[in-house]
C-alpha positions as CSV (number, residue, x, y, z in Angstrom):
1,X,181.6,19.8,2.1
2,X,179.6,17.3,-0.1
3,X,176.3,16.0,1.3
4,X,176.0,12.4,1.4
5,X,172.7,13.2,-0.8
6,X,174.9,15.2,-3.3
7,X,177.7,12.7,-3.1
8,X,175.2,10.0,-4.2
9,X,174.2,12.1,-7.1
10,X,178.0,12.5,-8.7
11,X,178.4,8.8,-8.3
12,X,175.5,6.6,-9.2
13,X,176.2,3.3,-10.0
14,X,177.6,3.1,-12.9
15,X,175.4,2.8,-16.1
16,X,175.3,0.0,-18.9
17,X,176.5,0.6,-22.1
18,X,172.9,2.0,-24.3
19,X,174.1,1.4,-27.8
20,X,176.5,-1.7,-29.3
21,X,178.8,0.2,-30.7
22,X,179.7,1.8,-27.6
23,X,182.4,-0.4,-25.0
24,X,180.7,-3.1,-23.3
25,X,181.2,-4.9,-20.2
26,X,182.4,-8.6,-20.1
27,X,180.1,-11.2,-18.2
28,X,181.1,-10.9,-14.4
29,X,179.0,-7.5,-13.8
30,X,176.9,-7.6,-10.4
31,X,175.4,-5.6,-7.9
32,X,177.7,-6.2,-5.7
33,X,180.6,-5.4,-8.0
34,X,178.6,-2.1,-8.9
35,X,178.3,-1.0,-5.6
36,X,181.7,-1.7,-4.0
37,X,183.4,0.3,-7.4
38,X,181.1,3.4,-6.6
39,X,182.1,3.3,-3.2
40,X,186.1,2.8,-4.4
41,X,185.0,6.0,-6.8
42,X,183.5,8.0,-4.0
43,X,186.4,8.0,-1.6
44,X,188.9,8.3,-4.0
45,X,187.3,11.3,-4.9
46,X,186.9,12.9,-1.4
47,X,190.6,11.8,-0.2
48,X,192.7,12.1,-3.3
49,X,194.5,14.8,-5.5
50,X,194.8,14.4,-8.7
51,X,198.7,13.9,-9.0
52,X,200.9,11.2,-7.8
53,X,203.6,13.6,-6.5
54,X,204.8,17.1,-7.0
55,X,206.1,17.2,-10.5
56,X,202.6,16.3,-11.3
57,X,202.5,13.0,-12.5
58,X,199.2,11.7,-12.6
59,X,197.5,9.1,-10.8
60,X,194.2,9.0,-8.2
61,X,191.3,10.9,-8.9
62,X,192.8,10.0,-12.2
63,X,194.5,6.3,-12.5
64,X,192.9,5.2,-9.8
65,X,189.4,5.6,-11.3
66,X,190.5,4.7,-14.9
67,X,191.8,1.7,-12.8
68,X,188.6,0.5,-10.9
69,X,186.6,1.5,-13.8
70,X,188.5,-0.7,-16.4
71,X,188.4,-3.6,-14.0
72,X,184.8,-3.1,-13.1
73,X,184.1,-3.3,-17.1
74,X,186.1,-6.5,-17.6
75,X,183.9,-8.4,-14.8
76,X,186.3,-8.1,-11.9
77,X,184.1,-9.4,-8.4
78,X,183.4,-7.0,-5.9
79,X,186.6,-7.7,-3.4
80,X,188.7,-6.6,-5.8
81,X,188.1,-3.0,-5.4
82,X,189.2,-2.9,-2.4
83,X,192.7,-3.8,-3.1
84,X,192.9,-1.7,-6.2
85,X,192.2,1.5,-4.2
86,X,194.9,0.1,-1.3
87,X,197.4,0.1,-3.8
88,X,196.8,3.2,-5.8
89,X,196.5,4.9,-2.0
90,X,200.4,4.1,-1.9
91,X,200.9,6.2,-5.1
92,X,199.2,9.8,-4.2
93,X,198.6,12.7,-2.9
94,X,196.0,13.3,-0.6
95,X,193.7,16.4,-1.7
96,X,194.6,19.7,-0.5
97,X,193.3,23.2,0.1
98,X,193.4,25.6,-2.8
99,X,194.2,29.4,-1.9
100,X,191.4,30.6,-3.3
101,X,187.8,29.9,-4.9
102,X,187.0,29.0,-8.8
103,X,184.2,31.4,-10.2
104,X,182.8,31.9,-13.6
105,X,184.4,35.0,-13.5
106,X,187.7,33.7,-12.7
107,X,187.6,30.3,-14.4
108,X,190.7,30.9,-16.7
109,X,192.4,33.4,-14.7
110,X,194.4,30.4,-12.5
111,X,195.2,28.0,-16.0
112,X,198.4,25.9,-15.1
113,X,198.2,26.0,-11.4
114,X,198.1,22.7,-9.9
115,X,197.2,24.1,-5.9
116,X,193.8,25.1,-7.5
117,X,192.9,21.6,-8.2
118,X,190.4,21.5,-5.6
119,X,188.9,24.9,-5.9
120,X,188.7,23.7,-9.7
121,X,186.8,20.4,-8.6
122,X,184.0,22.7,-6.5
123,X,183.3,24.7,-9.5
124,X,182.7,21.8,-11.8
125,X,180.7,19.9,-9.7
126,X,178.6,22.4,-8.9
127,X,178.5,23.3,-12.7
128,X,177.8,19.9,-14.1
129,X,175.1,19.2,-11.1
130,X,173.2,22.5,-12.3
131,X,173.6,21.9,-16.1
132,X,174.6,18.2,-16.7
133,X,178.1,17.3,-18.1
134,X,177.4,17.4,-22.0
135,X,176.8,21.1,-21.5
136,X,179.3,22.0,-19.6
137,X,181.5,20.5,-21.5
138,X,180.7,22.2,-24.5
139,X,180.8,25.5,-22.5
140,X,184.4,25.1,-21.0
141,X,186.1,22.6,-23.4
142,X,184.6,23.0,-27.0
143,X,183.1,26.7,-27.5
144,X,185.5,29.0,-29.5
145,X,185.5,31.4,-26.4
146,X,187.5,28.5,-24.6
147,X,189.8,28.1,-26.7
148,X,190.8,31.2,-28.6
149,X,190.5,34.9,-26.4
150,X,192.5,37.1,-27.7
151,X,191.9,39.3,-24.6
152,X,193.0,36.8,-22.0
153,X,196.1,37.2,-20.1
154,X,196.8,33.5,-20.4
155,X,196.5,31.6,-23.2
156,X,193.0,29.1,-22.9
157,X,193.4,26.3,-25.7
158,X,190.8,24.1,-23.5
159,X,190.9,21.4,-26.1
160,X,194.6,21.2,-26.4
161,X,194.8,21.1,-22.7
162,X,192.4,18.2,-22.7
163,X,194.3,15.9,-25.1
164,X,197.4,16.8,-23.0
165,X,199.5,14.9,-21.0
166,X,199.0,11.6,-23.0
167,X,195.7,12.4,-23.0
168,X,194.4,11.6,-19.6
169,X,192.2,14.7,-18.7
170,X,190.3,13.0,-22.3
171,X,190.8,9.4,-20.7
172,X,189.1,11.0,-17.3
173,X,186.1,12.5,-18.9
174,X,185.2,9.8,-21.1
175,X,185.0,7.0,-18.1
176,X,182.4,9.7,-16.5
177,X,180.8,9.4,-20.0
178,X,180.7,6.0,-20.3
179,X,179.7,4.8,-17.0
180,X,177.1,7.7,-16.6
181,X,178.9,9.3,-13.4
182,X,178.5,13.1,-13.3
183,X,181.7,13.0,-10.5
184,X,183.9,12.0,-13.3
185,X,182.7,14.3,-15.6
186,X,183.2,17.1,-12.6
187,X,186.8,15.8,-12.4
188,X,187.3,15.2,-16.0
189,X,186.0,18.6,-16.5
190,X,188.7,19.8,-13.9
191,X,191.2,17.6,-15.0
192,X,190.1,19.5,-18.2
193,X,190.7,22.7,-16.8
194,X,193.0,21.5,-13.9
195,X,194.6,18.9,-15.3
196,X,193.6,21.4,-18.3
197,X,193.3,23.7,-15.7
198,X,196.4,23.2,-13.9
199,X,198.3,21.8,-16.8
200,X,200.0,23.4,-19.4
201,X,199.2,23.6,-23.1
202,X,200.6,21.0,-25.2
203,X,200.0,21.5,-29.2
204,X,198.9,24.4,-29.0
205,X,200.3,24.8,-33.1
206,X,198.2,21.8,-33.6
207,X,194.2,23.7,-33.3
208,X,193.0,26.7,-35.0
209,X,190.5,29.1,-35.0
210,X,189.0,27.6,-38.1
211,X,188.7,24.2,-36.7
212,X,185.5,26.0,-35.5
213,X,183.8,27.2,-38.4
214,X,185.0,24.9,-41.4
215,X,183.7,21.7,-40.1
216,X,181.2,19.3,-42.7
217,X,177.8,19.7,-42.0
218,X,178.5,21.6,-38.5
219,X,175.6,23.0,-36.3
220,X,175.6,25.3,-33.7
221,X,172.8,23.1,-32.0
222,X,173.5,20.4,-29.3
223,X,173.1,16.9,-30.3
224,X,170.9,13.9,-29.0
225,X,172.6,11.4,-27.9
226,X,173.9,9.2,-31.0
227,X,172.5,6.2,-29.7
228,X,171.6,4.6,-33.0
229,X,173.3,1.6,-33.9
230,X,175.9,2.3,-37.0
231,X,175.7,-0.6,-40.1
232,X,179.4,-1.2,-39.6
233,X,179.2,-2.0,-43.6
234,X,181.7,0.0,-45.4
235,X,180.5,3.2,-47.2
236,X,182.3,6.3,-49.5
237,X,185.2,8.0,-47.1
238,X,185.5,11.6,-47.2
239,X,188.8,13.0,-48.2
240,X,192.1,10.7,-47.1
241,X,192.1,8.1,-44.8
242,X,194.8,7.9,-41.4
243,X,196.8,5.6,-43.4
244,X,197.6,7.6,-46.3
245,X,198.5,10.0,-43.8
246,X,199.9,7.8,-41.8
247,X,202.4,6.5,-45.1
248,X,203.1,10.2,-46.2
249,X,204.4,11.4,-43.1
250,X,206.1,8.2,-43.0
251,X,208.1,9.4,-46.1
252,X,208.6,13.2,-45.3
253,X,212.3,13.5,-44.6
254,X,211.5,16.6,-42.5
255,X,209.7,14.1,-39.6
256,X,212.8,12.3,-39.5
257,X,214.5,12.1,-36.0
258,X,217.8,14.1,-38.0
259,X,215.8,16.6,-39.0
260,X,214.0,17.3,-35.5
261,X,217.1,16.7,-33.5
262,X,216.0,13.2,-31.5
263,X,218.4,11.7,-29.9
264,X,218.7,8.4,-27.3
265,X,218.2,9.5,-23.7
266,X,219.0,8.0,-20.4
267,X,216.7,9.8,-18.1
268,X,213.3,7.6,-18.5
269,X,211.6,9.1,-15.6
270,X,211.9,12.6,-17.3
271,X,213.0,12.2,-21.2
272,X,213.1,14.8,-23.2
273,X,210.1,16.6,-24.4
274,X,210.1,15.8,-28.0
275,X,206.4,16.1,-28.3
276,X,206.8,19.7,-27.8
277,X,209.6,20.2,-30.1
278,X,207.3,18.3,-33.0
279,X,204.4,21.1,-32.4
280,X,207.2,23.9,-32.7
281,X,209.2,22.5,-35.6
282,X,205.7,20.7,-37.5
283,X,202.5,21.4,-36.3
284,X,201.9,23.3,-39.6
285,X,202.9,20.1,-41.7
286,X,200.9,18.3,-39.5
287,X,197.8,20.5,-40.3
288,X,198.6,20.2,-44.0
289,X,198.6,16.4,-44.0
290,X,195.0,16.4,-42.0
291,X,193.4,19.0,-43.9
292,X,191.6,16.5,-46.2
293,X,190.5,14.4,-43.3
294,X,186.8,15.2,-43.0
295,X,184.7,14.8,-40.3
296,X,180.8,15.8,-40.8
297,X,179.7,15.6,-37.1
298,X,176.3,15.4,-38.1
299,X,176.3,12.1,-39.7
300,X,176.8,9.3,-36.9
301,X,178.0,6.5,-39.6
302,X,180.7,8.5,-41.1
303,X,181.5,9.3,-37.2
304,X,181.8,6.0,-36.6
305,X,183.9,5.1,-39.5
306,X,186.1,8.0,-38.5
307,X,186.6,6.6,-35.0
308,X,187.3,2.6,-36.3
309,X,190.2,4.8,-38.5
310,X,191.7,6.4,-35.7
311,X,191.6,2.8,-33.6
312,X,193.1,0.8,-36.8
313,X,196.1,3.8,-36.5
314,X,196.8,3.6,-32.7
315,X,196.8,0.2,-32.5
316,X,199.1,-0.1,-35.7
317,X,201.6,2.2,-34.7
318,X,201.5,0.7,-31.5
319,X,201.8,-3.0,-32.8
320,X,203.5,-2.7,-35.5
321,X,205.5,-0.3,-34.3
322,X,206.6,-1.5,-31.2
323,X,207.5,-5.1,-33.3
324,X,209.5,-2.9,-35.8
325,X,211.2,-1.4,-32.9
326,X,211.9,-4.6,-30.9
327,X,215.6,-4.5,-30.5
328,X,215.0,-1.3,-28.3
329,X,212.2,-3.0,-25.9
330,X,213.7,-4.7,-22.3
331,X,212.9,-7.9,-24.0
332,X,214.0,-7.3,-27.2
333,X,211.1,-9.6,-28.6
334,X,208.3,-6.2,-28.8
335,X,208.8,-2.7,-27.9
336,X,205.4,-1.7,-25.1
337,X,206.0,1.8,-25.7
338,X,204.2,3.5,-22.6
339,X,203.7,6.4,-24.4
340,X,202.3,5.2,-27.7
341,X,199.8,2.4,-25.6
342,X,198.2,5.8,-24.1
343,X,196.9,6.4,-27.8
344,X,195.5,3.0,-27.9
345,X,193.8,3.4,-24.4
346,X,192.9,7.2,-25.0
347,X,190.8,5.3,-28.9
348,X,188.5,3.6,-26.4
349,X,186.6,6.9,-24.8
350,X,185.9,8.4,-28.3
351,X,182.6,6.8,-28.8
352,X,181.1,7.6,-25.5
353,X,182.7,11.5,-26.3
354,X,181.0,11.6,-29.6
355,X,177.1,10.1,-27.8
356,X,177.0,13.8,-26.3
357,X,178.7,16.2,-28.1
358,X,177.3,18.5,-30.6
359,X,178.4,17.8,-34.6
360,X,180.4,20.5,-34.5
361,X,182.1,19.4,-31.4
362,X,182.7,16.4,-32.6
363,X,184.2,17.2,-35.5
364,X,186.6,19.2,-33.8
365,X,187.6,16.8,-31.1
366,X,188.0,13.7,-34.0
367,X,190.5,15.8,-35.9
368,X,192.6,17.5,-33.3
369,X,193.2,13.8,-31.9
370,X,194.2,12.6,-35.0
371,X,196.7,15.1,-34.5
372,X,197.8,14.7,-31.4
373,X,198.5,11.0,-31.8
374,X,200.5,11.7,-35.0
375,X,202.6,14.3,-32.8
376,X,203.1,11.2,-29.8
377,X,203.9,8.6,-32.8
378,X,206.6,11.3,-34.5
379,X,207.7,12.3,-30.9
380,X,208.6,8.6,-30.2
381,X,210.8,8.5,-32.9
382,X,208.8,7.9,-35.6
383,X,208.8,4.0,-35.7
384,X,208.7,2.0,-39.3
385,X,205.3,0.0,-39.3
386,X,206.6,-3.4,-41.1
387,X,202.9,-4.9,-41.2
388,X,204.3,-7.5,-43.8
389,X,206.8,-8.8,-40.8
390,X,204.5,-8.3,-38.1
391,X,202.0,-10.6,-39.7
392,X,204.7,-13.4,-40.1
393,X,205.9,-13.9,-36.9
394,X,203.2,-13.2,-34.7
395,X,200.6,-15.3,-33.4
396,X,197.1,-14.9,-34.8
397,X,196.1,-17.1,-31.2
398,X,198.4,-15.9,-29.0
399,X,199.0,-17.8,-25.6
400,X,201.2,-16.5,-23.0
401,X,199.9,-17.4,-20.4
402,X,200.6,-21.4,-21.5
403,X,201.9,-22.7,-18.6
404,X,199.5,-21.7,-16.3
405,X,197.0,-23.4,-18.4
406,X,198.4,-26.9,-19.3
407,X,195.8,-29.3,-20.4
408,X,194.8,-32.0,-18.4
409,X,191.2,-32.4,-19.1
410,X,190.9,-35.4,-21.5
411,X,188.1,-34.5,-22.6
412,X,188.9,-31.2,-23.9
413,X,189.1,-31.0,-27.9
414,X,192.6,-32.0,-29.3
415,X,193.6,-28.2,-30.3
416,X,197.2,-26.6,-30.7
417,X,196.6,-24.3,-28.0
418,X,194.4,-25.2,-24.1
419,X,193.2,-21.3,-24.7
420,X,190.1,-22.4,-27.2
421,X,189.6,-18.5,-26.8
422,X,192.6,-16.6,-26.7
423,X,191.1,-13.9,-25.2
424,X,189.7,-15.1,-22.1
425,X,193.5,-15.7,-20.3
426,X,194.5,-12.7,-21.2
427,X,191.7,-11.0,-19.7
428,X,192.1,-12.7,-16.7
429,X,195.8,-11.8,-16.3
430,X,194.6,-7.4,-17.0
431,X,192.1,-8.5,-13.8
432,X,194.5,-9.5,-11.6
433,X,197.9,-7.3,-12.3
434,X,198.5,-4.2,-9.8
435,X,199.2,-1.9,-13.9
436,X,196.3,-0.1,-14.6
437,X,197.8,1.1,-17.7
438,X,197.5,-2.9,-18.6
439,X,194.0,-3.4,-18.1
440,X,193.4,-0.2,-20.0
441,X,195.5,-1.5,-23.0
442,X,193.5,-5.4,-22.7
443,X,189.9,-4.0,-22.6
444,X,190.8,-1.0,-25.2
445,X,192.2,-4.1,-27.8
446,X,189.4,-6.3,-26.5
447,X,186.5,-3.8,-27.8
448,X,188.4,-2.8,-30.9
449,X,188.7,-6.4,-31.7
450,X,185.0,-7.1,-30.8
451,X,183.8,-4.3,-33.4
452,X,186.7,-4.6,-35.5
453,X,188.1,-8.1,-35.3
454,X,185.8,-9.5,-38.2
455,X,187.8,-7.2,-40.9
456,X,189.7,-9.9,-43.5
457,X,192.9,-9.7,-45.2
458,X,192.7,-6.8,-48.1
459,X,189.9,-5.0,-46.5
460,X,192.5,-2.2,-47.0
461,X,194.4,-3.4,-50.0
462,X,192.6,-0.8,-52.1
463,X,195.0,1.8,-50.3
464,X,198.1,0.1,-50.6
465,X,199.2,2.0,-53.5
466,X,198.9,5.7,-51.8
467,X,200.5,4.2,-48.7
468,X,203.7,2.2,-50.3
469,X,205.7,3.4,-47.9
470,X,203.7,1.3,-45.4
471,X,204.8,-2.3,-45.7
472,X,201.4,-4.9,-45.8
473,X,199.0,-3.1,-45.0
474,X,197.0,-5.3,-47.8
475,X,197.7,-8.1,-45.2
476,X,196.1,-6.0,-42.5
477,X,193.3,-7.5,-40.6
478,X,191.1,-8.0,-37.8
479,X,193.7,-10.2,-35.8
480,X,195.6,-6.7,-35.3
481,X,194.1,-6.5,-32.0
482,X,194.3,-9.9,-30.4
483,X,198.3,-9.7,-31.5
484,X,198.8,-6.9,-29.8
485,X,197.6,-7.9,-26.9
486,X,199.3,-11.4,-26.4
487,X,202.5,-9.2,-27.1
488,X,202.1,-7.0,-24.5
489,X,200.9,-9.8,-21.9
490,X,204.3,-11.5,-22.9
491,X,205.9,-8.7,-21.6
492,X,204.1,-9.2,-18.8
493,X,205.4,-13.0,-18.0
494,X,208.9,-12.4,-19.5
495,X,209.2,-9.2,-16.7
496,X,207.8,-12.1,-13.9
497,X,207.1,-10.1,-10.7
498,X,207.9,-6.5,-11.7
499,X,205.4,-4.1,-11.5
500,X,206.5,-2.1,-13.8
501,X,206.9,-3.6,-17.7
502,X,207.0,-1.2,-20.3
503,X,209.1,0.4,-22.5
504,X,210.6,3.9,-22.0
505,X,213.9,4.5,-24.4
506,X,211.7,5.4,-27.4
507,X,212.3,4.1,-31.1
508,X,215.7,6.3,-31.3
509,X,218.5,5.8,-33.1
């Protein structure tokens, strides 16, 4: 049983972002908003499990946090806490006994078993109070010993485990990175090794033992936080970009849903696990085509340039994508894939990873997520990205929230639109909806677009060439993100009242 004292220690209130380039939060932050979240935080942790039911789909100790946290961030007030942990009550499990204790001797031995969730949770906490959460995360999720042990009965693959599930163990972690609560990181690091721990390996083809050893300009030291402030000014890429592999893959006949035997599906509660059957039938093309990607860990701009290419990727296939696959959404106007957004979301928690992981680690972690979110886009049928189409009939100022915001103000400036900032409705409408995949998906878009959003037309024009097989991606700019998101909020108003909106059926033909 947690002291009130130790309880206090795993959840401070949460910190402020220490670097610009990291997320930040919108204007609305108080006390009072601080300290109602931690308490949120704080019984969520004591009362919940870490699934929503008993197939193990996820939700408190996991949505529920990602939920209050993302809300906190956008400058939600105080009260509404409250109500977000009422209604993610109705969704979960409450915690239960494990049948047996979590050890460092035992710590792999119980791999997949979702009743040792809590025994998982003691160990961690315990762990990350005596050595902080950096280190224990590069013990039990990055160190080659965690992932490859040739003398264990069951299979470790820590990373893989971490980026599984649509990422959400990673999603976990990074919020108790970013908001500077150790409780997360005990979670994360059992939803690392419980939701890591208790869940199975996915990819496992997709990270190899010389991930380890071949990285640019890798160390064997722990990092200080990289806190410095990157230029943001464009500087020589190592090796290929995303989007040449993006366009190649794009082309390879052997990705094609044919080849990999997709097919439409009616169960959307439990489709077909074509993520798996990618790793079995491609994982080795897929380590072919991100071979040149090169990471050195060690240099914190090229990090950071890595990370704005992954972002640009997500939120492309996602976008584009999901525009390209319209005529399969419920609205037929944009396809909100829920699986793809999750690599949009998932984009957000790589630079508060990368802050306190070694260059080595981080290295590793920036490439086998490229990975992964190539697998989800090729498991999802592979959508066409017509960027050229996109641009044209999207809105650059998107407002769907229009009605609620009529002008009546004479005195406001004649302009097409009441929304003189696009953003700020839209924001407003991630605060108040009972999704919290939706104000994951705002704020992710919102801080790409803040960092990102200043990028012209033909910033990557000088690629177009090696990615032909992309179409415009010279017309590719920094209204990417603020498109996206007025597409998904229309699905938002076109669904009225539902409280569930997006897309499940895939991009399959």
């Amino acid at each position: 049983m947690l002291s009130a004292n130790e309880l206090g220690i795993l959840f401070p209130l949460p910190s402020s972002p220490p670097a610009p380039h990291l997320p930040q939060h919108f204007p609305g932050v108080t006390h009072e908003s601080k300290v109602a979240v931690t308490e949120a935080l704080k019984n969520n942790h004591i009362q919940r499990h870490a699934f929503v039911n008993e197939r193990q789909f996820h939700n408190s100790d996991s949505h529920a946090s990602h939920h209050l946290l993302a809300i906190f961030a956008l400058g939600g007030p105080a009260p509404v806490f409250d109500a977000i942990f009422d209604v993610q009550l109705t969704r979960t499990l409450p915690a239960i006994t494990s049948p047996g204790q979590i050890t460092s001797q035992n710590v792999y031995e119980h791999l997949g078993e979702p009743t040792y969730y809590n025994a998982y949770l003691s160990f961690f906490r315990e762990a990350v109070l005596q050595k902080g959460g950096s280190a224990v995360m590069e013990e039990y999720i990055f160190a080659p010993s965690a992932n490859f042990d040739d003398s264990a009965k069951t299979p470790r693959r820590m990373l893989s485990r971490m980026l599984a599930v649509l990422f959400h163990p990673m999603i976990h972690a990074g919020n108790g990175l970013e908001f500077g609560i150790p409780g997360l990181i005990a979670e994360g690091k059992h939803n690392c090794l419980a939701q890591a721990a208790v869940h199975p390996i996915e990819g496992p083809g997709l990270l190899v033992e010389s991930d380890f050893s071949s990285v640019i300009g890798a160390t064997d030291r722990l990092s200080s936080l990289h806190l410095d402030t990157a230029s943001g000014e464009e500087t020589q890429q190592s090796g290929v970009h995303v989007f040449e592999i993006l366009a190649r893959v794009l082309k390879d006949d052997r990705f094609s849903q044919a080849a990999l035997g997709f097919k439409p599906y009616d169960d959307l509660i439990f489709p077909p696990p074509y993520e798996a059957q990618v790793d079995a039938l491609r994982s080795k093309e897929i380590l072919e085509y991100t071979d040149k990607w090169l990471v050195d860990g060690s240099d914190n701009e090229q990090v950071q340039l890595k990370i704005e290419e992954l972002c640009w990727l997500n939120t492309v296939v996602y976008a584009a994508g999901g525009w390209g696959g319209r005529k399969n959404g419920t609205n037929g106007k944009f396809n909100a894939d829920f699986f793809l957004m999750h690599s949009v979301t998932s984009s957000l928690f790589l630079p508060s990873f990368v802050a306190h992981l070694s260059p080595t680690s981080t290295a590793v972690l920036l490439r086998a997520y490229l990975r992964t979110s190539l697998v989800w886009w090729v498991a999802r049928g592979r959508p066409t990205l017509p960027i050229c189409d996109f641009y044209a009939s999207t809105s650059a100022t998107p407002n769907p929230y229009a009605a609620q915001l009529a002008k009546t103000d004479k005195t406001a400036l004649p302009l097409a639109t009441p929304a003189a900032n696009a953003w700020l409705p839209l924001i407003q409408g991630a605060i108040m909806h009972t999704d919290e995949h939706f104000c994951k998906l705002q704020r992710a878009l919102a801080h790409f677009a803040s960092r990102y959003g200043h990028r012209p037309a033909g910033h990557f024009a000088g690629m177009a060439d090696a990615c032909a097989a992309i179409d415009g991606l010279e017309l590719l700019d920094g209204t990417l993100f603020l498109r996206a998101a007025g597409l998904t909020a229309e699905q938002i108003v076109d669904k009225g009242e539902a409280p569930f909106f997006w897309d499940l059926r895939g991009f399959f033909a």
